[in-house]
Residue frames as qw, qx, qy, qz and C-alpha x, y, z in Angstrom:
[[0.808, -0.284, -0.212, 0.470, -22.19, -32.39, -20.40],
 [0.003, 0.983, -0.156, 0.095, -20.30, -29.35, -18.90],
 [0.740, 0.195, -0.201, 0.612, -16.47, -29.07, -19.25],
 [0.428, -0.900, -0.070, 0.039, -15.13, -27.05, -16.51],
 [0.628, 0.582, -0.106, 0.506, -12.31, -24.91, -17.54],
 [0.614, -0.537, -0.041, 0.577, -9.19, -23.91, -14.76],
 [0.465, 0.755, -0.177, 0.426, -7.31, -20.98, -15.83],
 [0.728, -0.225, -0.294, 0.576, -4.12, -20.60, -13.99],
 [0.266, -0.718, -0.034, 0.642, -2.43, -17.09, -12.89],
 [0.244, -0.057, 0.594, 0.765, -0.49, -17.07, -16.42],
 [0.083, 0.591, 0.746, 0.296, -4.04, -17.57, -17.98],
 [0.025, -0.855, -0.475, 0.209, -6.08, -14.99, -16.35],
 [0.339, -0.532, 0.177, 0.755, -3.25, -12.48, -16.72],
 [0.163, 0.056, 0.695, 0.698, -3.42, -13.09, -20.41],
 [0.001, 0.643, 0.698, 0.314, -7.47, -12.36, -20.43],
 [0.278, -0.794, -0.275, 0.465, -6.91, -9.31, -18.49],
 [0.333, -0.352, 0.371, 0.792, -4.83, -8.19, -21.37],
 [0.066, 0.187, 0.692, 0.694, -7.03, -8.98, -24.17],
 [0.040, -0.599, -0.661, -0.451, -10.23, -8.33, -22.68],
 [0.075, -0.610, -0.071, -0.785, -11.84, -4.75, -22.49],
 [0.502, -0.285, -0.746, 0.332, -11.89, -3.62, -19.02],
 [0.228, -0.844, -0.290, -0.389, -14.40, -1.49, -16.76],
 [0.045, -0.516, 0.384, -0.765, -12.82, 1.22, -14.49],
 [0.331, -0.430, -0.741, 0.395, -13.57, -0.33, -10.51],
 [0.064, 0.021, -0.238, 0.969, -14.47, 3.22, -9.95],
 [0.396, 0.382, 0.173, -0.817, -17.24, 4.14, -11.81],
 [0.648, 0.174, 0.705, -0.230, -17.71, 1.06, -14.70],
 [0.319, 0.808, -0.227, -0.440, -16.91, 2.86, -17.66],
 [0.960, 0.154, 0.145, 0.182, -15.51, 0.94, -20.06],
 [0.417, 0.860, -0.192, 0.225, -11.25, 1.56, -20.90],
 [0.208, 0.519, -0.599, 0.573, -9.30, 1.16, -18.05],
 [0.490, -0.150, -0.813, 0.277, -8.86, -0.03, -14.94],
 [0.158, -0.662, -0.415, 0.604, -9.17, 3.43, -13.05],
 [0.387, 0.753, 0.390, 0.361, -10.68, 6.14, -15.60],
 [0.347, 0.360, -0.146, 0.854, -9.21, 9.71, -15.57],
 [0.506, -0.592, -0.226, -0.585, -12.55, 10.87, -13.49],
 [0.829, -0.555, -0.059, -0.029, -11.77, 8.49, -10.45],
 [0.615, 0.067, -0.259, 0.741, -7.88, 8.75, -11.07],
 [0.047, 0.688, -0.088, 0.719, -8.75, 12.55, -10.19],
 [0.706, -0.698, -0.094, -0.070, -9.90, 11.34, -6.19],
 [0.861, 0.063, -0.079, 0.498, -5.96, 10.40, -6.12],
 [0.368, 0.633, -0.006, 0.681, -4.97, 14.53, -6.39],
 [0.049, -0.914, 0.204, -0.346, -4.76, 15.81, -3.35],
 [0.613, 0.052, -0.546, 0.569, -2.24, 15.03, -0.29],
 [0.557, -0.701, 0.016, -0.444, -3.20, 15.74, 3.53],
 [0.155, 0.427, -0.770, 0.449, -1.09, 15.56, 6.72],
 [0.627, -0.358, -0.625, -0.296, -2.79, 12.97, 8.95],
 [0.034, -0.408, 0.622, -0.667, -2.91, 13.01, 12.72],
 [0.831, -0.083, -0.358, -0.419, -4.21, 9.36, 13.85],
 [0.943, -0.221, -0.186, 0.167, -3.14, 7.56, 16.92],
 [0.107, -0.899, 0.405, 0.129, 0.59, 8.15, 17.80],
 [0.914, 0.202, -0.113, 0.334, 3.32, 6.82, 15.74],
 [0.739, -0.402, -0.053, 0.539, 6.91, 6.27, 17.19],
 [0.509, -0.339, 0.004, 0.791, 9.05, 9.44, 17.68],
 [0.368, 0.760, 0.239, -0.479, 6.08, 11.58, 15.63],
 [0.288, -0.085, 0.715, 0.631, 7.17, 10.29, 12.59],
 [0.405, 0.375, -0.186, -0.813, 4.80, 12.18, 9.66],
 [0.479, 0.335, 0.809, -0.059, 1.56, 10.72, 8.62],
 [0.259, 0.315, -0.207, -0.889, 0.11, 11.83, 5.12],
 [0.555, 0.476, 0.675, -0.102, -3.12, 10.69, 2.87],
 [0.065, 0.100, 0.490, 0.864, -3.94, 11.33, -0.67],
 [0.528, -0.416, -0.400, -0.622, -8.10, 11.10, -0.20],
 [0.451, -0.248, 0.556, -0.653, -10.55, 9.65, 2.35],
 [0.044, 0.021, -0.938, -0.344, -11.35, 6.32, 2.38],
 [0.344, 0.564, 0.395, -0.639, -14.83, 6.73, 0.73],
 [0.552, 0.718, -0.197, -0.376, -16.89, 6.75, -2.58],
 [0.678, 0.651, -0.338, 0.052, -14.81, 6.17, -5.55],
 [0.255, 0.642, -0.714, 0.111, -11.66, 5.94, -3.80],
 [0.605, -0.173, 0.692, -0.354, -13.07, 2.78, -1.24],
 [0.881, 0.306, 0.140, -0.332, -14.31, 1.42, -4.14],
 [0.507, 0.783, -0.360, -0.039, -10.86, 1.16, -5.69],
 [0.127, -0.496, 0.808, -0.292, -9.36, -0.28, -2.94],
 [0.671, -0.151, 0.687, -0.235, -11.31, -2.84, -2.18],
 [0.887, 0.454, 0.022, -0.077, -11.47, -4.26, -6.03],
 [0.396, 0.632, -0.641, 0.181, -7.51, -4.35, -5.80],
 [0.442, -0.416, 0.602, -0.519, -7.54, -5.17, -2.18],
 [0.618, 0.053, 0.628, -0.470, -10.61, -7.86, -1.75],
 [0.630, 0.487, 0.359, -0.487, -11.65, -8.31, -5.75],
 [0.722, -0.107, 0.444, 0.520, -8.86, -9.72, -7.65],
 [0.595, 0.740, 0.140, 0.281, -8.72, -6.93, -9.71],
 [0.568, -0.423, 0.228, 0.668, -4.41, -6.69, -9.62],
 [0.539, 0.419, 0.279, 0.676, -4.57, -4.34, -12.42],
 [0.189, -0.964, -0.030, -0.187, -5.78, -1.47, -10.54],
 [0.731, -0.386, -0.041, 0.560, -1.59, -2.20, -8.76],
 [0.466, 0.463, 0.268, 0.705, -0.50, 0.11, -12.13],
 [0.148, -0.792, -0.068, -0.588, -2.81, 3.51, -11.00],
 [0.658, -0.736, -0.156, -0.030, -2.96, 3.22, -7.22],
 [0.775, -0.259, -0.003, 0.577, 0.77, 2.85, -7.31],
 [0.338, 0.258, 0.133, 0.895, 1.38, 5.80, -9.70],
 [0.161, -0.832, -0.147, -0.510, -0.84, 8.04, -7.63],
 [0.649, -0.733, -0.117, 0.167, 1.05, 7.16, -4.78],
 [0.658, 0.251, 0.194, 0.683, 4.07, 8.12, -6.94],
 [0.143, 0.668, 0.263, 0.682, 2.66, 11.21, -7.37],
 [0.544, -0.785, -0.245, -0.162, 1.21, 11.67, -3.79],
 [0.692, -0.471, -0.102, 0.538, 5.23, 10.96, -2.53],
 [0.445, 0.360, 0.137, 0.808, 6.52, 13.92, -5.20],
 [0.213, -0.726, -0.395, -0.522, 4.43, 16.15, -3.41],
 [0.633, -0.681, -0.310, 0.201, 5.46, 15.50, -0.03],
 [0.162, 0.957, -0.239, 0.001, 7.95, 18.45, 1.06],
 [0.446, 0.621, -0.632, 0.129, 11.94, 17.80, 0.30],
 [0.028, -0.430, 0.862, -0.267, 13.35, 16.69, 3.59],
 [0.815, -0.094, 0.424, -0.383, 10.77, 13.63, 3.00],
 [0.878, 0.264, 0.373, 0.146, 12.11, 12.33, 0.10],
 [0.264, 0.826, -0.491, -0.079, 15.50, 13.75, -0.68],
 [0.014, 0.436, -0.894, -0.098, 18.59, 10.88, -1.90],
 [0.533, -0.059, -0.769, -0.347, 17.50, 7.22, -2.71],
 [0.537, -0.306, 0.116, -0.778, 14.18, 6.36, -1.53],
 [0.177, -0.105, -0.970, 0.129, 13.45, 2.91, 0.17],
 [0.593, -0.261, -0.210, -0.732, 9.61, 2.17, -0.26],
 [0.049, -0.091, 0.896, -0.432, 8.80, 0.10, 2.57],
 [0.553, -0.300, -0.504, -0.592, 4.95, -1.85, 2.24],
 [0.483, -0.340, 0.425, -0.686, 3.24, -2.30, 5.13],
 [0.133, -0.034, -0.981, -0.138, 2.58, -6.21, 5.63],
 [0.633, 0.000, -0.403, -0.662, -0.37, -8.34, 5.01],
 [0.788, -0.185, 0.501, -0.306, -1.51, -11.45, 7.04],
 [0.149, -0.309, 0.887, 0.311, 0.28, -14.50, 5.29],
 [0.323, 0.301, 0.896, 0.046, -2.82, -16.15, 4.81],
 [0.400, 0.801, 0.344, -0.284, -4.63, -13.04, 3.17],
 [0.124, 0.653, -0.546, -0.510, -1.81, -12.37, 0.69],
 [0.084, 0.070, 0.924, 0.367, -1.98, -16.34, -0.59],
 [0.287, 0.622, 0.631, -0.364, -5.82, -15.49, -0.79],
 [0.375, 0.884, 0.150, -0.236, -5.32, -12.30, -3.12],
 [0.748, 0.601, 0.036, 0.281, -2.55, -13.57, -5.19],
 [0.562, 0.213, -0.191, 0.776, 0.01, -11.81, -3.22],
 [0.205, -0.543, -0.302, 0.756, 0.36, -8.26, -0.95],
 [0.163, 0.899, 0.357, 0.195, -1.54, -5.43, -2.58],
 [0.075, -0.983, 0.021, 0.164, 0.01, -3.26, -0.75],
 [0.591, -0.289, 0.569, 0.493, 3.68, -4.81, -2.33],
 [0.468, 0.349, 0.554, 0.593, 2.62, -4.24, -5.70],
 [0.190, 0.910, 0.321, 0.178, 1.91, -0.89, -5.08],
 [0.280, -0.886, 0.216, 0.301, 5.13, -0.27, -4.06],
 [0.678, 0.140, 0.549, 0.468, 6.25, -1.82, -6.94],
 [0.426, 0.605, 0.512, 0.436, 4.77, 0.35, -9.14],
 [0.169, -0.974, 0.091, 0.122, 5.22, 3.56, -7.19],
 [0.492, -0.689, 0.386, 0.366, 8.56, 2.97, -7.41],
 [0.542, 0.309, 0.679, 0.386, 8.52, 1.92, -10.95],
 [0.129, 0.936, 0.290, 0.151, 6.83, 5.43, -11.60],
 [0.389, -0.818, 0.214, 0.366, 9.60, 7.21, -9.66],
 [0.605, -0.113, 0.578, 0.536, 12.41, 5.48, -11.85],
 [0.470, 0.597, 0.541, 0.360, 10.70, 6.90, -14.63],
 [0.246, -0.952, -0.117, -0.138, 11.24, 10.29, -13.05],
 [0.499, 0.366, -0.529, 0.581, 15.07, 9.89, -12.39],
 [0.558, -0.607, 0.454, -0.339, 14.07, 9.37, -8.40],
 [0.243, 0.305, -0.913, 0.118, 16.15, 6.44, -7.07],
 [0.699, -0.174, 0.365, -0.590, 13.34, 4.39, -5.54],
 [0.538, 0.177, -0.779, -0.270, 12.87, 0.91, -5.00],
 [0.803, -0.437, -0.198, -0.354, 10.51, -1.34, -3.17],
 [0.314, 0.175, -0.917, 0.172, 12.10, -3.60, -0.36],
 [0.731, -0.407, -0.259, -0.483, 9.48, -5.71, 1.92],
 [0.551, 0.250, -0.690, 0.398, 11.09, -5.70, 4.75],
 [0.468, -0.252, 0.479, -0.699, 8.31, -6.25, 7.27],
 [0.617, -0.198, -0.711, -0.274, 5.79, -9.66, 7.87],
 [0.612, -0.311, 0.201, -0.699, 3.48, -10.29, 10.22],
 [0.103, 0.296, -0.937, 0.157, 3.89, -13.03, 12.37],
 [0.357, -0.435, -0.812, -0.154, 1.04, -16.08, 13.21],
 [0.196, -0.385, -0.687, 0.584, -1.21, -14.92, 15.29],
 [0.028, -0.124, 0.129, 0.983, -2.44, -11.16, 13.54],
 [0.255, 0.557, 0.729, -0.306, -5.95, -11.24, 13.16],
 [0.301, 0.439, 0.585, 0.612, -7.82, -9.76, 10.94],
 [0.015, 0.059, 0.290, -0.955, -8.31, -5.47, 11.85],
 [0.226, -0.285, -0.270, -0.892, -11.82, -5.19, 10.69],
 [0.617, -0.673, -0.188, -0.363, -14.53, -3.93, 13.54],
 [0.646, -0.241, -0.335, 0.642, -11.26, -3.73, 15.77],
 [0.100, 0.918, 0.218, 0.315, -10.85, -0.71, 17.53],
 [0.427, 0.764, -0.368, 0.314, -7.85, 1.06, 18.17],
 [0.502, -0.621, 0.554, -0.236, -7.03, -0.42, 21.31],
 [0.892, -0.119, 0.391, -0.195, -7.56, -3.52, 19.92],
 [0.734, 0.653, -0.154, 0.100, -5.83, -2.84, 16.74],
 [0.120, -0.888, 0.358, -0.261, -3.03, -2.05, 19.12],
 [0.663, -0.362, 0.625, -0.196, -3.04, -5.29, 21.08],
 [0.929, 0.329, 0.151, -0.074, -3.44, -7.76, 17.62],
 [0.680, 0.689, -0.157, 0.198, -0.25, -6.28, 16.31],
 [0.298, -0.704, 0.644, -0.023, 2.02, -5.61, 19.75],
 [0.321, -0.638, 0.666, 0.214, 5.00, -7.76, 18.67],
 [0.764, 0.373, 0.524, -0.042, 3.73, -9.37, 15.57],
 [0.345, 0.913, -0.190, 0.106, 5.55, -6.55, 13.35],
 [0.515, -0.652, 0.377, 0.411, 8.71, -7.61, 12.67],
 [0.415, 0.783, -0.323, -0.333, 11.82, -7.34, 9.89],
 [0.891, 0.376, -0.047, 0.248, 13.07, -9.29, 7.00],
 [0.275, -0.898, 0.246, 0.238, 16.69, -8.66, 7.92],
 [0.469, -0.039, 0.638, 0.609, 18.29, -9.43, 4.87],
 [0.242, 0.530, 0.465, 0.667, 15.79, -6.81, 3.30],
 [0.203, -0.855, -0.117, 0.462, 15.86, -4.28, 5.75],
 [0.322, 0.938, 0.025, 0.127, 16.92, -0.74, 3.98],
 [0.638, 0.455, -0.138, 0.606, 20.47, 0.35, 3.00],
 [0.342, -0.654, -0.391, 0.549, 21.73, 2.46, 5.49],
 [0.161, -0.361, 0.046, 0.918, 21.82, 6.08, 4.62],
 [0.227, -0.294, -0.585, -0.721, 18.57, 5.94, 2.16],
 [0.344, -0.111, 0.192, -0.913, 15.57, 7.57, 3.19],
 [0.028, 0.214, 0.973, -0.083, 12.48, 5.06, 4.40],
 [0.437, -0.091, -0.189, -0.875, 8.67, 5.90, 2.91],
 [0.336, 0.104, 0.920, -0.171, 6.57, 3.29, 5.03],
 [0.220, -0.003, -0.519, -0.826, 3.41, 2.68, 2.21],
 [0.246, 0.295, 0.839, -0.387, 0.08, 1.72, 3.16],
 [0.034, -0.442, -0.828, -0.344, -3.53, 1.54, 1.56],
 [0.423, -0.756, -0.291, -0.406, -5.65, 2.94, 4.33],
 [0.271, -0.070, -0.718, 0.637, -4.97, 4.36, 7.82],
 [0.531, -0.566, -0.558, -0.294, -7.72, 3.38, 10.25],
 [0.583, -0.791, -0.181, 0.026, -6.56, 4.14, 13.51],
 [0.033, -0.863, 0.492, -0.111, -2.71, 4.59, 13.42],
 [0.876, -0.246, 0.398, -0.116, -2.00, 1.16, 15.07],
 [0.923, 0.183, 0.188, 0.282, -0.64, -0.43, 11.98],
 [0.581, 0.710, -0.079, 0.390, 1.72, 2.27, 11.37],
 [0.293, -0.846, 0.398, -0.200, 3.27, 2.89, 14.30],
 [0.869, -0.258, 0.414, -0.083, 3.78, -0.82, 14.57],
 [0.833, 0.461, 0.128, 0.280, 5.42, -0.76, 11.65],
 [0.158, 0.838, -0.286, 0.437, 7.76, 2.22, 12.33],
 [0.279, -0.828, 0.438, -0.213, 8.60, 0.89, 15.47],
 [0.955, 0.110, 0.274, -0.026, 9.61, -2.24, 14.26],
 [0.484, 0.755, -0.126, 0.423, 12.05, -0.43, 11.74],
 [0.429, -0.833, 0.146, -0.319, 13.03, 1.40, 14.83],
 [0.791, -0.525, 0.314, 0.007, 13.94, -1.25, 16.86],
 [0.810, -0.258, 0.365, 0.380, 16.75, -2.20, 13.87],
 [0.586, -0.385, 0.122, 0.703, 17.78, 0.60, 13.31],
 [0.152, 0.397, 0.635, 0.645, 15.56, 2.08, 10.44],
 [0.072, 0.445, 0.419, -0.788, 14.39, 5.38, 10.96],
 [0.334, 0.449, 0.737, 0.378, 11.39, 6.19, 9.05],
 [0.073, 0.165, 0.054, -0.982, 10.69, 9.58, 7.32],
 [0.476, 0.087, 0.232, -0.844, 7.37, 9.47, 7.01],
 [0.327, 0.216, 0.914, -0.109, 4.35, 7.49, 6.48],
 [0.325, 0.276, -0.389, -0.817, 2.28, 7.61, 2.77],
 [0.294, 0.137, 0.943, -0.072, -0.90, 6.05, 2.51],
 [0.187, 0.302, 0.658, 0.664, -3.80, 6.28, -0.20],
 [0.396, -0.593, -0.502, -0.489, -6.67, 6.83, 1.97],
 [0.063, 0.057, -0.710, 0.699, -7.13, 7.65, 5.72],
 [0.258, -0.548, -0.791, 0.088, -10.52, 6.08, 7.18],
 [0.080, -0.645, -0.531, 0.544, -13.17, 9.02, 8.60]]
């Protein structure tokens, strides 16, 4: 007779602690992301994709590719929520980098939203827990930073892959909108965060969304930028 064993969220969490885990990168045993594939994370490129509202600055840390695709999608697609820790603290790094007048006074990390039904799928927004932890990294750094998710995607958003930028355009016109009881503080600075930019689409839509209430965003920081 087989006994078929449930583990809840608590559970798994708790076997993710105890047992040894292989790097998504490269498979190594030790870590989630080894020091070898944390290195794809080092550099930081201005991006110039689509047009976001009022040329608001686009930047990448890598290309999404190799090692660093692989990373994403095992956080992303492959329940593996420990990779939230690195990915976030290279985007930490990636925002320390950006010049001053992007991230001068307290920062307000803005995630890019997720399709309601693909966040209850992967345990929650990916890209939310990586502004968690970016901003968790920052704090550690005496930067004032702190996540707020004040965007969501209304019914209708489709899912972007094998869209193309018109289309990405048309899934998201007026589907971006704000949490307005977690919309940013006025007078703090707005980092919109993202995974990947593919065409531009989701970030503009997301800036002008801010926009429209009153949230002006200095720039846009994302891990990877598609091509």
């Amino acid at each position: 007779m087989t006994t078929g064993i449930s583990l809840g969220r608590a559970g798994r969490a708790v076997l993710d602690l105890l047992l040894p885990v292989d790097c998504a990168g490269c498979g190594v045993r030790g870590s989630p992301c080894c020091p070898g594939c944390a290195a794809v994370w080092w550099g930081l490129e201005p991006v110039e994709r689509g047009a976001t509202v009022d040329g608001t600055p686009m930047f990448a840390l890598t290309r999404y590719r190799g090692v660093a695709r692989r990373l994403l999608l095992a956080q992303k697609e492959r329940g593996r929520r420990d990779l939230g820790a690195p990915l976030g603290a290279a985007l930490a790094r990636g925002l320390t980098n950006l010049p001053a007048e992007y991230r001068q006074g307290e920062l307000r990390l803005v995630p890019a939203p997720s399709r309601a039904s693909a966040a209850r799928q992967r345990g929650g927004s990916h890209v939310l827990a990586l502004a968690l932890h970016c901003a968790a990294v920052l704090r550690t750094q005496a930067v004032r930073a702190r996540a707020v998710p004040a965007l969501r995607l209304a019914p209708g958003a489709r899912d972007a892959v094998g869209l193309d930028a018109e289309q990405r355009t048309v899934n998201l016109r007026g589907r971006v909108r704000t949490r307005p009881r977690r919309l940013p503080e006025p007078g703090t600075r707005v980092i919109l965060l993202d995974d990947v930019i593919t065409t531009g689409a989701t970030a503009a839509a997301c800036v002008r969304a801010l926009g429209n209430a009153g949230i002006k965003v200095a720039a846009v920081l994302s891990l990877t930028v598609a091509g």
